[in-house]
GUFI-921460 format. One record per residue (C-alpha): x, y, z; residue in three letters. Coordinates in pm, whole numbers. Layout:
# residues N
<rec><c1>X</c1><c2>Y</c2><c3>Z</c3><rest>ala</rest></rec>
...
This chain:
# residues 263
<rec><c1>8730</c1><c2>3947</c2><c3>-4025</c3><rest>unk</rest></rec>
<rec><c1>9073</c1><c2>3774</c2><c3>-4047</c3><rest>unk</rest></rec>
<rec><c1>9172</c1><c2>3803</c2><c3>-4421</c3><rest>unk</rest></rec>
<rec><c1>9236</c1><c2>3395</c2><c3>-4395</c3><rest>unk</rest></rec>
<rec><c1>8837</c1><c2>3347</c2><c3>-4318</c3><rest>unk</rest></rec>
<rec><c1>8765</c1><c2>3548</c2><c3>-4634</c3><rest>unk</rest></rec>
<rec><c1>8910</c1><c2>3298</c2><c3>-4835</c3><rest>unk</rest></rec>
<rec><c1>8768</c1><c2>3030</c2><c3>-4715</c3><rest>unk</rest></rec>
<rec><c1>8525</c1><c2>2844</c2><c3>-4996</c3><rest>unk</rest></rec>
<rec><c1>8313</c1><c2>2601</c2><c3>-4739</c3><rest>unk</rest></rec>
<rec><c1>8247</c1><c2>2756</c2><c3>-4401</c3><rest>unk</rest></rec>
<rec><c1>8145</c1><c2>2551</c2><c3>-4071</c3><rest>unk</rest></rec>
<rec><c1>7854</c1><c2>2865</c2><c3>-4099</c3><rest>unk</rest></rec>
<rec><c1>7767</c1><c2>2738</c2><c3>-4450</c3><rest>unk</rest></rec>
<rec><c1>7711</c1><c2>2364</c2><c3>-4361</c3><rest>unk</rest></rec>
<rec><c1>7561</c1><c2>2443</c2><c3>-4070</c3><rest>unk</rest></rec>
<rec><c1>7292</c1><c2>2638</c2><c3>-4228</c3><rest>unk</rest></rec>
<rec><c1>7231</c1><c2>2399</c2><c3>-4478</c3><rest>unk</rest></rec>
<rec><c1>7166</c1><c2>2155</c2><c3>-4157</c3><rest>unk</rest></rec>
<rec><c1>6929</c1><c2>2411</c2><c3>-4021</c3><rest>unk</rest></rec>
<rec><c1>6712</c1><c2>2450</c2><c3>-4332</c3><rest>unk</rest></rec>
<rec><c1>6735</c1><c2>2092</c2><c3>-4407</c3><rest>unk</rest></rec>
<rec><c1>6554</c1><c2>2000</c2><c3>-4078</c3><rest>unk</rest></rec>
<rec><c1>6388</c1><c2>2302</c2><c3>-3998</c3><rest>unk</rest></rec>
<rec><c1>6491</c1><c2>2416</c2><c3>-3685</c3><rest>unk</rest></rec>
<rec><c1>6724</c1><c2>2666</c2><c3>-3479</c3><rest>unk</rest></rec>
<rec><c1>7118</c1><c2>2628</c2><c3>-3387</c3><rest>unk</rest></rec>
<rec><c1>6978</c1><c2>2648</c2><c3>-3009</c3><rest>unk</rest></rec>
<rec><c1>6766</c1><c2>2268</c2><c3>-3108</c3><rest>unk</rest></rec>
<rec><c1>7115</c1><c2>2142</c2><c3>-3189</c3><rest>unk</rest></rec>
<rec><c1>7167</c1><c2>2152</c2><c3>-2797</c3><rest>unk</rest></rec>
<rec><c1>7561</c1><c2>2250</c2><c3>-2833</c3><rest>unk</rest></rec>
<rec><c1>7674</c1><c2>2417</c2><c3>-2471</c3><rest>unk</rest></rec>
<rec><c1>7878</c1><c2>2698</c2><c3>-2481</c3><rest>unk</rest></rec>
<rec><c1>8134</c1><c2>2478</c2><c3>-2263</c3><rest>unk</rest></rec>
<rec><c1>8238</c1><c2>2151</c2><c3>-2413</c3><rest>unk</rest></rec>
<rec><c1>8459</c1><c2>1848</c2><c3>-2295</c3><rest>unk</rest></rec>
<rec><c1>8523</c1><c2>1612</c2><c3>-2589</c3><rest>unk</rest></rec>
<rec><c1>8700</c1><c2>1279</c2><c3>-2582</c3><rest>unk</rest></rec>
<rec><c1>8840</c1><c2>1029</c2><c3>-2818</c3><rest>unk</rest></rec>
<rec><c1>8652</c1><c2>712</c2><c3>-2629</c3><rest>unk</rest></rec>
<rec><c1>8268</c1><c2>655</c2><c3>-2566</c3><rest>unk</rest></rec>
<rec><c1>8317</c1><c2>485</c2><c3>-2222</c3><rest>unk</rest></rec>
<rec><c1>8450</c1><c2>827</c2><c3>-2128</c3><rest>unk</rest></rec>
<rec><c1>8168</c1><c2>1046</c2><c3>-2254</c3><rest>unk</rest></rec>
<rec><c1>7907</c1><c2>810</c2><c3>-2128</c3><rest>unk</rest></rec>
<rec><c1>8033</c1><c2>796</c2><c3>-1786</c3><rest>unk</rest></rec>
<rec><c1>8070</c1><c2>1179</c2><c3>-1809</c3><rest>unk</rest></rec>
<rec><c1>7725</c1><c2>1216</c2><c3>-1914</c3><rest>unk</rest></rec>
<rec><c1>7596</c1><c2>1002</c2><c3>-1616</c3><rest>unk</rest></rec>
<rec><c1>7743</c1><c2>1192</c2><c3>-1368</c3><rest>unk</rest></rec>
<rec><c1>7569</c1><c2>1477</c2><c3>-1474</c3><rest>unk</rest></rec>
<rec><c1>7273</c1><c2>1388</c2><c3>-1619</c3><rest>unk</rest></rec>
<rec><c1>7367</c1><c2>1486</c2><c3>-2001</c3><rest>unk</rest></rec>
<rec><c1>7077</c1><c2>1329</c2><c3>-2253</c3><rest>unk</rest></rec>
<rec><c1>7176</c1><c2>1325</c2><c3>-2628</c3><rest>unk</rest></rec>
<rec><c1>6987</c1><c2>1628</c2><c3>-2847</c3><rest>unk</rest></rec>
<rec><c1>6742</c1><c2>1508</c2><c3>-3046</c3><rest>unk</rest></rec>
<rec><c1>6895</c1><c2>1682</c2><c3>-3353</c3><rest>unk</rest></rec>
<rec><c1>7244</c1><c2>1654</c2><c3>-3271</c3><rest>unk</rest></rec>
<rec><c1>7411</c1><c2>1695</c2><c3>-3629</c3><rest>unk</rest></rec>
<rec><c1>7648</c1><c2>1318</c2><c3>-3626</c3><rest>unk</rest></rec>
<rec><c1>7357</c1><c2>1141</c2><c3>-3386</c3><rest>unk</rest></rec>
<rec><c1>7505</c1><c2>812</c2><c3>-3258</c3><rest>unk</rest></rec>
<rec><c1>7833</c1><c2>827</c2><c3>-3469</c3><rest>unk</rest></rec>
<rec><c1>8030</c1><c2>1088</c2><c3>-3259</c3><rest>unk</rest></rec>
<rec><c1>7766</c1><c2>1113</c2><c3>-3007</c3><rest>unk</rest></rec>
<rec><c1>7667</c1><c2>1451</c2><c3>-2810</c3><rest>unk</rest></rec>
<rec><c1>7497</c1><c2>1449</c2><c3>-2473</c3><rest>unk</rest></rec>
<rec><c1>7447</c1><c2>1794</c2><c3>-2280</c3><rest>unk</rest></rec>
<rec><c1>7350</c1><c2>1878</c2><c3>-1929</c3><rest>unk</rest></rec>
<rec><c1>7451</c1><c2>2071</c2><c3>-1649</c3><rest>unk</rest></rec>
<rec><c1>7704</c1><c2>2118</c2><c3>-1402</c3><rest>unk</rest></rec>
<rec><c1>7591</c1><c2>2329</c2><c3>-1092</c3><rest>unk</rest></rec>
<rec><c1>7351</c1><c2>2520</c2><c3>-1319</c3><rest>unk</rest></rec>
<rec><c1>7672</c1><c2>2550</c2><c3>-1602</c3><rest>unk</rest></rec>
<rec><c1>7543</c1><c2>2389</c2><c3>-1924</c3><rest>unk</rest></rec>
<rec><c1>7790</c1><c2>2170</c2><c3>-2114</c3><rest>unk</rest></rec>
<rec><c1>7817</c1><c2>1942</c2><c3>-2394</c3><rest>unk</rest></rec>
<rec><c1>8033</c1><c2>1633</c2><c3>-2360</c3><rest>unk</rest></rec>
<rec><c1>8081</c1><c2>1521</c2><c3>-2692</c3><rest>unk</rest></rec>
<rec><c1>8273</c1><c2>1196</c2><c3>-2841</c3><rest>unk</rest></rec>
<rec><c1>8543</c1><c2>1283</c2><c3>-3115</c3><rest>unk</rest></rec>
<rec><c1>8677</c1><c2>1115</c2><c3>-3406</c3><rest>unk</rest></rec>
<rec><c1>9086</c1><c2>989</c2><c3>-3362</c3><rest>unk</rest></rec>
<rec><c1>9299</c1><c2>1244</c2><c3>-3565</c3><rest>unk</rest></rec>
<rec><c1>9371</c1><c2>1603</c2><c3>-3553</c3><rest>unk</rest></rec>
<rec><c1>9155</c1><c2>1638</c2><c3>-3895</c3><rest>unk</rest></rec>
<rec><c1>8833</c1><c2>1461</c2><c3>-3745</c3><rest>unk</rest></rec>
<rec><c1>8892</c1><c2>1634</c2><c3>-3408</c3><rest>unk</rest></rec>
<rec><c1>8932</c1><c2>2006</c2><c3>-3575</c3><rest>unk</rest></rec>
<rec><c1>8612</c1><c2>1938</c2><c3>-3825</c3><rest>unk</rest></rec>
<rec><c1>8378</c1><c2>1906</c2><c3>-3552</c3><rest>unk</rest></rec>
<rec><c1>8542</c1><c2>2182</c2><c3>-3369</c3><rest>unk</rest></rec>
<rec><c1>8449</c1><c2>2415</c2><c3>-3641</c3><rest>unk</rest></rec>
<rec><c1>8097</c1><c2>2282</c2><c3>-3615</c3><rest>unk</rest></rec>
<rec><c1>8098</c1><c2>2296</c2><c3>-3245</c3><rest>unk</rest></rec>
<rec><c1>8196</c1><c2>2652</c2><c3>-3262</c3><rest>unk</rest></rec>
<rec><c1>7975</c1><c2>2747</c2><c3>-3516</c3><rest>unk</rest></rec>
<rec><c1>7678</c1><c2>2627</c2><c3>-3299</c3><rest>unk</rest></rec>
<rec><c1>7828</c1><c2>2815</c2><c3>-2987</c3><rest>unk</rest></rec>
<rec><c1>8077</c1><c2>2665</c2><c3>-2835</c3><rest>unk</rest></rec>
<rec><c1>8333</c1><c2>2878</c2><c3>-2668</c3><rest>unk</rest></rec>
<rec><c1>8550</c1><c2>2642</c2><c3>-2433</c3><rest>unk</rest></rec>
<rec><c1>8694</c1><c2>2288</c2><c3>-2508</c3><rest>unk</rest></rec>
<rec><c1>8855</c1><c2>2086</c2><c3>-2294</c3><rest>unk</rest></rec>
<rec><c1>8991</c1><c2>1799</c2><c3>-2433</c3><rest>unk</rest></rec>
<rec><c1>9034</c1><c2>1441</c2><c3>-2229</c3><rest>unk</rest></rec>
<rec><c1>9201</c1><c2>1202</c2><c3>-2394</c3><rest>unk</rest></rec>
<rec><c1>9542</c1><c2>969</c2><c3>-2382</c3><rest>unk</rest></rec>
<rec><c1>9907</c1><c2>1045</c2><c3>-2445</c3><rest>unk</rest></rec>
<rec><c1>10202</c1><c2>744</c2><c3>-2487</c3><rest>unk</rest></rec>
<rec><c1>10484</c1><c2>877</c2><c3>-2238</c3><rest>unk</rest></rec>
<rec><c1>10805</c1><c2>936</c2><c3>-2334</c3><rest>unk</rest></rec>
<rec><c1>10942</c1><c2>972</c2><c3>-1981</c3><rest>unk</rest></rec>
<rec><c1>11028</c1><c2>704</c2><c3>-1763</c3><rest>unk</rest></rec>
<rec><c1>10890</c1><c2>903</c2><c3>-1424</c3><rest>unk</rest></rec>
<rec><c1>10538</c1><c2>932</c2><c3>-1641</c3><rest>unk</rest></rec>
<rec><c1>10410</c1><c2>596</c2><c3>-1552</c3><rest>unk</rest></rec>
<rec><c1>10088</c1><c2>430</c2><c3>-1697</c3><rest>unk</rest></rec>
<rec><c1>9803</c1><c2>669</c2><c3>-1535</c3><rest>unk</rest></rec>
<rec><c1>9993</c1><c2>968</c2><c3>-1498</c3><rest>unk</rest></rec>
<rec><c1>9828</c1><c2>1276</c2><c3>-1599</c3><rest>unk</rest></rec>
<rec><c1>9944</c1><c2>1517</c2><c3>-1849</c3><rest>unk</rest></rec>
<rec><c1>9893</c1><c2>1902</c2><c3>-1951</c3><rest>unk</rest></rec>
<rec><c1>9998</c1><c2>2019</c2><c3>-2275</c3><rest>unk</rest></rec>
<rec><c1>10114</c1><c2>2310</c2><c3>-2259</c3><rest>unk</rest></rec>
<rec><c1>10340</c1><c2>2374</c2><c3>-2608</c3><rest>unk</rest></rec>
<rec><c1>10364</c1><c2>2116</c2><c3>-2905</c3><rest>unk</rest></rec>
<rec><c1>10611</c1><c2>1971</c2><c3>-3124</c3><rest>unk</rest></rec>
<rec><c1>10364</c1><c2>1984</c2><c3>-3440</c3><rest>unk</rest></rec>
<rec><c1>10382</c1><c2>1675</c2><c3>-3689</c3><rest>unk</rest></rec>
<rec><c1>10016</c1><c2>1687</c2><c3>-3789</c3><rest>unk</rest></rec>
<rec><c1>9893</c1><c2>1818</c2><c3>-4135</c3><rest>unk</rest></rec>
<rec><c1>9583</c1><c2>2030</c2><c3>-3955</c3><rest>unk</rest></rec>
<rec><c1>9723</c1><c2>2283</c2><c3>-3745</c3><rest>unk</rest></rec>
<rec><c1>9920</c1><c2>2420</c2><c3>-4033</c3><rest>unk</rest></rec>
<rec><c1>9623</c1><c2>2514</c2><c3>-4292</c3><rest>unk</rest></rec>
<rec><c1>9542</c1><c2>2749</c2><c3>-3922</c3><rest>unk</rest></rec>
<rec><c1>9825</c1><c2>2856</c2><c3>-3807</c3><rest>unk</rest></rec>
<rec><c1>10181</c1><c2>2879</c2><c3>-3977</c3><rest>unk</rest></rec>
<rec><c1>10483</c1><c2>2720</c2><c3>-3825</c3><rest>unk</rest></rec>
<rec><c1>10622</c1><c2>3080</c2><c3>-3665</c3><rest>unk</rest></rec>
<rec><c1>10351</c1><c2>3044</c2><c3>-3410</c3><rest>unk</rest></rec>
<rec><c1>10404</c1><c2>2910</c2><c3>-3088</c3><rest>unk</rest></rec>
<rec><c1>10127</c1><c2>2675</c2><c3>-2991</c3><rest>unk</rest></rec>
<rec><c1>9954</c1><c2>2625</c2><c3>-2623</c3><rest>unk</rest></rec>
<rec><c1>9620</c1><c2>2626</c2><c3>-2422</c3><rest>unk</rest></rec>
<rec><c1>9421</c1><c2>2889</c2><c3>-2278</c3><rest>unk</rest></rec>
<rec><c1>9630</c1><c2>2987</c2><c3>-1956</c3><rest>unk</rest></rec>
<rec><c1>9297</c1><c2>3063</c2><c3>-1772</c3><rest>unk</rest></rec>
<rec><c1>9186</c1><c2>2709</c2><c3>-1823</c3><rest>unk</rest></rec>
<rec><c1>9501</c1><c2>2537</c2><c3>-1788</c3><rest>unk</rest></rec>
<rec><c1>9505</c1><c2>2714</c2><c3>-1437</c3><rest>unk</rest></rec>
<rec><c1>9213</c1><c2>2534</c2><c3>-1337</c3><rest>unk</rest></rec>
<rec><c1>9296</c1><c2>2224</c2><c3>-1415</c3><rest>unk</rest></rec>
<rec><c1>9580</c1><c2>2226</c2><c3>-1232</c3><rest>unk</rest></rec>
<rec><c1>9400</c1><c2>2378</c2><c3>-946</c3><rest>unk</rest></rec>
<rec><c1>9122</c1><c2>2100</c2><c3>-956</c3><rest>unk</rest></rec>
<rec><c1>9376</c1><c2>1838</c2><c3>-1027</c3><rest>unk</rest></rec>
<rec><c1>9543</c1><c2>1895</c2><c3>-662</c3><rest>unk</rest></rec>
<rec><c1>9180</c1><c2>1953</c2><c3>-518</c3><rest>unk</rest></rec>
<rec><c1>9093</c1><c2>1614</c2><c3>-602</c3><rest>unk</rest></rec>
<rec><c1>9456</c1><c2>1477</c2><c3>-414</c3><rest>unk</rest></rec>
<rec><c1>9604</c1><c2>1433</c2><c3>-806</c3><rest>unk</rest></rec>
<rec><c1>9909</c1><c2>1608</c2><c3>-998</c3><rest>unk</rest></rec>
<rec><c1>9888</c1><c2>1657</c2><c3>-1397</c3><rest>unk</rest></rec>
<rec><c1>10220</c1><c2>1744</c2><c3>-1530</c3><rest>unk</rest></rec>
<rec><c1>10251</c1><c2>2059</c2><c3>-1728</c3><rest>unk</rest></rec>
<rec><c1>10501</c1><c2>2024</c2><c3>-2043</c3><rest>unk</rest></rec>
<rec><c1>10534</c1><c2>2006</c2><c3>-2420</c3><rest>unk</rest></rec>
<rec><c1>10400</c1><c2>1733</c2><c3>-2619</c3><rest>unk</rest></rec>
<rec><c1>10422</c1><c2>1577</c2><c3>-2965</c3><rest>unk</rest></rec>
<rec><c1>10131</c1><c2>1545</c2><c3>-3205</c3><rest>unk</rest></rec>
<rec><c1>10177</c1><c2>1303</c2><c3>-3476</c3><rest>unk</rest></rec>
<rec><c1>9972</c1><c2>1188</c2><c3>-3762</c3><rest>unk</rest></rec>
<rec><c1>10114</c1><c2>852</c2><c3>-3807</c3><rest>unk</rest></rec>
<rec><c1>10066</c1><c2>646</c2><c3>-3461</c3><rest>unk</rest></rec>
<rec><c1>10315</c1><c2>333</c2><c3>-3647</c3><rest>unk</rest></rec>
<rec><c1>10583</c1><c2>592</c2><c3>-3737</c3><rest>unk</rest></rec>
<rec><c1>10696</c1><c2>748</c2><c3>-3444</c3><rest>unk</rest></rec>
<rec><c1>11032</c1><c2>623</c2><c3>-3493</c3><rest>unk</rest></rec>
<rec><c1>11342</c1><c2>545</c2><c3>-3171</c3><rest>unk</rest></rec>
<rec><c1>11542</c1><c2>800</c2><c3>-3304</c3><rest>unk</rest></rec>
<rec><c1>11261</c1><c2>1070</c2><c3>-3257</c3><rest>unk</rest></rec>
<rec><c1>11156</c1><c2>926</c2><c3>-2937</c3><rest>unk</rest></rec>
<rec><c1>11546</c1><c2>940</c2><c3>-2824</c3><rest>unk</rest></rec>
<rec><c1>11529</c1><c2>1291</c2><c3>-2924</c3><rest>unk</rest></rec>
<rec><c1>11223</c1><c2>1439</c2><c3>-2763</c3><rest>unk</rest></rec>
<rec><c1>11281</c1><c2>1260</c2><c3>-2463</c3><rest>unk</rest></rec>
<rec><c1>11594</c1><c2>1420</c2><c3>-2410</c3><rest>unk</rest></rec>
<rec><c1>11479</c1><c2>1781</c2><c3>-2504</c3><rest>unk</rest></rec>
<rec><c1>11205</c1><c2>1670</c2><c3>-2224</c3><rest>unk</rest></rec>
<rec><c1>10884</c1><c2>1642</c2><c3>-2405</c3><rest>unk</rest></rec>
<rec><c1>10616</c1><c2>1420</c2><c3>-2224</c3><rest>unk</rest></rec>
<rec><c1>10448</c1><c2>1226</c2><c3>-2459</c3><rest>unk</rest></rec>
<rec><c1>10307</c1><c2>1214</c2><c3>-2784</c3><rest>unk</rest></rec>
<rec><c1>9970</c1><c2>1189</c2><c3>-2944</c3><rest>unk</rest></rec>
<rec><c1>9729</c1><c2>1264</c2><c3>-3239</c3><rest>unk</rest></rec>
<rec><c1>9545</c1><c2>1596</c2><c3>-3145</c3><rest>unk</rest></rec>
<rec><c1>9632</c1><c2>1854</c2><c3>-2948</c3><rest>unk</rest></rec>
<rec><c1>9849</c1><c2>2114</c2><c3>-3137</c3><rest>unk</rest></rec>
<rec><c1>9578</c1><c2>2103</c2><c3>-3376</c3><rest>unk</rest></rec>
<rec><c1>9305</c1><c2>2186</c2><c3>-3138</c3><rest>unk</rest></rec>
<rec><c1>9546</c1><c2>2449</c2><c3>-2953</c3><rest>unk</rest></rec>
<rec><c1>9591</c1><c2>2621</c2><c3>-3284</c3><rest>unk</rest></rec>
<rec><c1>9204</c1><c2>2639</c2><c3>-3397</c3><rest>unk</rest></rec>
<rec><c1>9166</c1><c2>2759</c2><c3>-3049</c3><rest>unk</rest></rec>
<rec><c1>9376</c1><c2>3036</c2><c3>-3104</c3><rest>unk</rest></rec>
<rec><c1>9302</c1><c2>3062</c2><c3>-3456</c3><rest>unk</rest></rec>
<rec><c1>8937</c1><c2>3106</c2><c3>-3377</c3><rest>unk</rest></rec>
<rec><c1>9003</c1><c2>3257</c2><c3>-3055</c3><rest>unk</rest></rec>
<rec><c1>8789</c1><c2>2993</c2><c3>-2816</c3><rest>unk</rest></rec>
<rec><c1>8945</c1><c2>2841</c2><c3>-2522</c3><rest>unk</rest></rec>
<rec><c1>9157</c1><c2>2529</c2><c3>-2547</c3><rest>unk</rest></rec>
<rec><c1>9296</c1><c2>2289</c2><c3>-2269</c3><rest>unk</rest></rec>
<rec><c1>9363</c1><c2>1894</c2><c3>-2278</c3><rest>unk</rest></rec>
<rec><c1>9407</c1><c2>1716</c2><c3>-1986</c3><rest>unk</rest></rec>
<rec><c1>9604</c1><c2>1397</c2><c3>-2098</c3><rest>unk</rest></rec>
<rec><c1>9622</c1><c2>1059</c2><c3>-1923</c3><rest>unk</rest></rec>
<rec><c1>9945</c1><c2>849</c2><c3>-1984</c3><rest>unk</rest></rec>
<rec><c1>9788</c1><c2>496</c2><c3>-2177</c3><rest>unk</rest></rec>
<rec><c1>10116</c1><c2>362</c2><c3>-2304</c3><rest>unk</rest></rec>
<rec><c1>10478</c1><c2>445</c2><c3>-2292</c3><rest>unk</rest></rec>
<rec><c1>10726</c1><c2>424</c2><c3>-2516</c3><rest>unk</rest></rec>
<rec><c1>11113</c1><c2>381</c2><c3>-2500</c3><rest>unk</rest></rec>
<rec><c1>11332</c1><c2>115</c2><c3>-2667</c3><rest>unk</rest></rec>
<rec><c1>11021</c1><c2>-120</c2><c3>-2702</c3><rest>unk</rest></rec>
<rec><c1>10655</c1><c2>-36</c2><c3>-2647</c3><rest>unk</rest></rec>
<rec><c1>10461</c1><c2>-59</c2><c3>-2317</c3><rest>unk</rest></rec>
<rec><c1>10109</c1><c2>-29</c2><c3>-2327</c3><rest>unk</rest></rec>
<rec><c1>9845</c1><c2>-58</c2><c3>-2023</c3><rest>unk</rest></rec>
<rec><c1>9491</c1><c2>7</c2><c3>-2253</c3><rest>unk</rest></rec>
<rec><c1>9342</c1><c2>-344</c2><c3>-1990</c3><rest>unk</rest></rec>
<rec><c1>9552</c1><c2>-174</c2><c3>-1687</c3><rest>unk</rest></rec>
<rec><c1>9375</c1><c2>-87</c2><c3>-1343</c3><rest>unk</rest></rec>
<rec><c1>9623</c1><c2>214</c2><c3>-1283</c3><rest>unk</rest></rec>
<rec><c1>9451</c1><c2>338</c2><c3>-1640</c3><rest>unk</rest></rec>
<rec><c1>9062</c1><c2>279</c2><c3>-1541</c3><rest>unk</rest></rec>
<rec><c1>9155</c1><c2>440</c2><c3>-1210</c3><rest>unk</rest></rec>
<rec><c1>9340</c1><c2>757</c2><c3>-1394</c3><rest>unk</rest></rec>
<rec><c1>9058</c1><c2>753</c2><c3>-1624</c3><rest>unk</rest></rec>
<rec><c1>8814</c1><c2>832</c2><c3>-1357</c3><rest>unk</rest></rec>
<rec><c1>9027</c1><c2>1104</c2><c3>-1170</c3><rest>unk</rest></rec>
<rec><c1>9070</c1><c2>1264</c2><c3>-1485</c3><rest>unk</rest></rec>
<rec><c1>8697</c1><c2>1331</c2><c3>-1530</c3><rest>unk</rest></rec>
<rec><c1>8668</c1><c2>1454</c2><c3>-1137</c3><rest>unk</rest></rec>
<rec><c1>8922</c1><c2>1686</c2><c3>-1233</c3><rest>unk</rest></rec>
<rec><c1>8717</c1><c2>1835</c2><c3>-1557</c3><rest>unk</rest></rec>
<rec><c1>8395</c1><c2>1821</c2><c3>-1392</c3><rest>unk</rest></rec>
<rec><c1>8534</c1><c2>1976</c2><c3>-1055</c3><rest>unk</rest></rec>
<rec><c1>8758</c1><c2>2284</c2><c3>-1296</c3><rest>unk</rest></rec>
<rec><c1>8362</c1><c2>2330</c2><c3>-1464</c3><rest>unk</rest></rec>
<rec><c1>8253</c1><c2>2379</c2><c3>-1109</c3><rest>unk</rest></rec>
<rec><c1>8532</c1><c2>2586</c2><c3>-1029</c3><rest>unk</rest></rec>
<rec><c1>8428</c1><c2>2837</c2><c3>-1355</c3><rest>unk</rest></rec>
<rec><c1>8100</c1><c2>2839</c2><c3>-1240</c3><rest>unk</rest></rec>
<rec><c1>8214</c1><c2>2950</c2><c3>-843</c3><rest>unk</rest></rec>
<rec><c1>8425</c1><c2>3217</c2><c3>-966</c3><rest>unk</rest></rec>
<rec><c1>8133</c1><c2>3354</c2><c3>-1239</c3><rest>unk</rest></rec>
<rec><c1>7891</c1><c2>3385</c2><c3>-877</c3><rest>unk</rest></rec>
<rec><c1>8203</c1><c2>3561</c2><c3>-675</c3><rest>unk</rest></rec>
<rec><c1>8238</c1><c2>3830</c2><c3>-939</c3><rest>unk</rest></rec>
């Protein structure tokens, strides 16, 4: 056991059980796949879900708060599960997600660009962070370098170009205060050529690594910033990124699945 996990006071494992007794049933009633997309909007998750079929567990832990549906993809069960905004939210229901099973996350969600060539609907992989989140750090200390599970980055990109698209591998900025990300810091990252910036992902790349489950976020550009602040949330070129995006997750679930029969 890593010595940092025997310290720990309140375990995902502890709540979790007291959730089990409470109601009376087994982690498998939960309904938590062992694969797991999660997103930080509901119109994403539900559209997810009725591509494939996904129903919500009937004793899904956070019900219709954060919901959960699961389902499967070409026999591959998997959970698509709405997240709370914030890497402390996010990382919570991580733990409990992994406690319950859950071995691979990817993440689909929006990034502001901080390059001009990263338009409104581009897509975005993560693949190293500039950490300015409180989370991450109560994992992983600040001589680590952060970044996804290569295996699942790989296809990502490989489903990305299936489906006619590009996602731009590259370092991105996780931030805990969305009104604070200041010109001068923009200015800065920009120039050291970071992507874009958001609220999450180094703290899901470093519980990934921390609890050694794989970790990949596929990132659609929803705003960019520069001198002034562009955002295109009501955009077509977003909806229409939006819906790539999930052909790309679904198709990479596929893909795992295809490569699982060949071996």
């Amino acid at each position: 056991m890593n010595s940092n996990q025997s310290e720990e006071v309140f375990t995902p494992q502890i709540f979790l059980e007291k959730y089990l007794r409470r109601r009376n049933i087994s982690v498998e009633e939960i309904g938590v796949a062992p694969r797991v997309v999660l997103s930080w909007g509901y119109g994403i998750i539900r559209s997810l879900a009725a591509q494939t079929g996904a129903e919500i567990p009937e004793h899904w832990m956070y019900g219709k708060l954060y919901p959960m549906y699961t389902g499967k993809i070409g026999g591959v069960s998997v959970s698509f599960v709405e997240m709370p905004v914030g890497a402390a939210g996010t990382v919570m229901v991580m733990e409990e997600l992994i406690a319950c099973g859950a071995r691979t996350f990817i993440g689909l969600g929006w990034a502001g660009s901080l390059q001009p060539d990263l338009s409104i609907g581009s897509l975005v992989i993560p693949t190293s962070c500039i950490r300015e989140e409180g989370t991450s750090f109560h994992y992983l200390d600040d001589s680590h370098a952060l970044h996804p599970d290569l295996r699942l980055q790989q296809r990502l990109i490989e489903s990305a170009i299936t489906e006619g698209a590009s996602a731009t591998p590259g370092p991105l900025w996780t931030t805990d205060a969305p009104y604070r990300e200041l010109r001068s810091k923009v200015e800065r990252y920009r120039g050291n050529g970071v992507l874009g910036v958001d609220m999450e992902t180094s703290a899901m790349y470093a519980i990934g690594l921390f609890r050694k489950v794989a970790v990949c976020n596929l990132m659609v550009v929803s705003d960019m910033l520069g001198a002034e602040w562009h955002e295109g949330f009501a955009s077509e070129a977003l909806e229409q990124a939006n819906k790539r995006a999930e052909k790309i997750v679904l198709r990479s679930i596929e893909n795992e699945k295809r490569r699982i029969d060949e071996v």
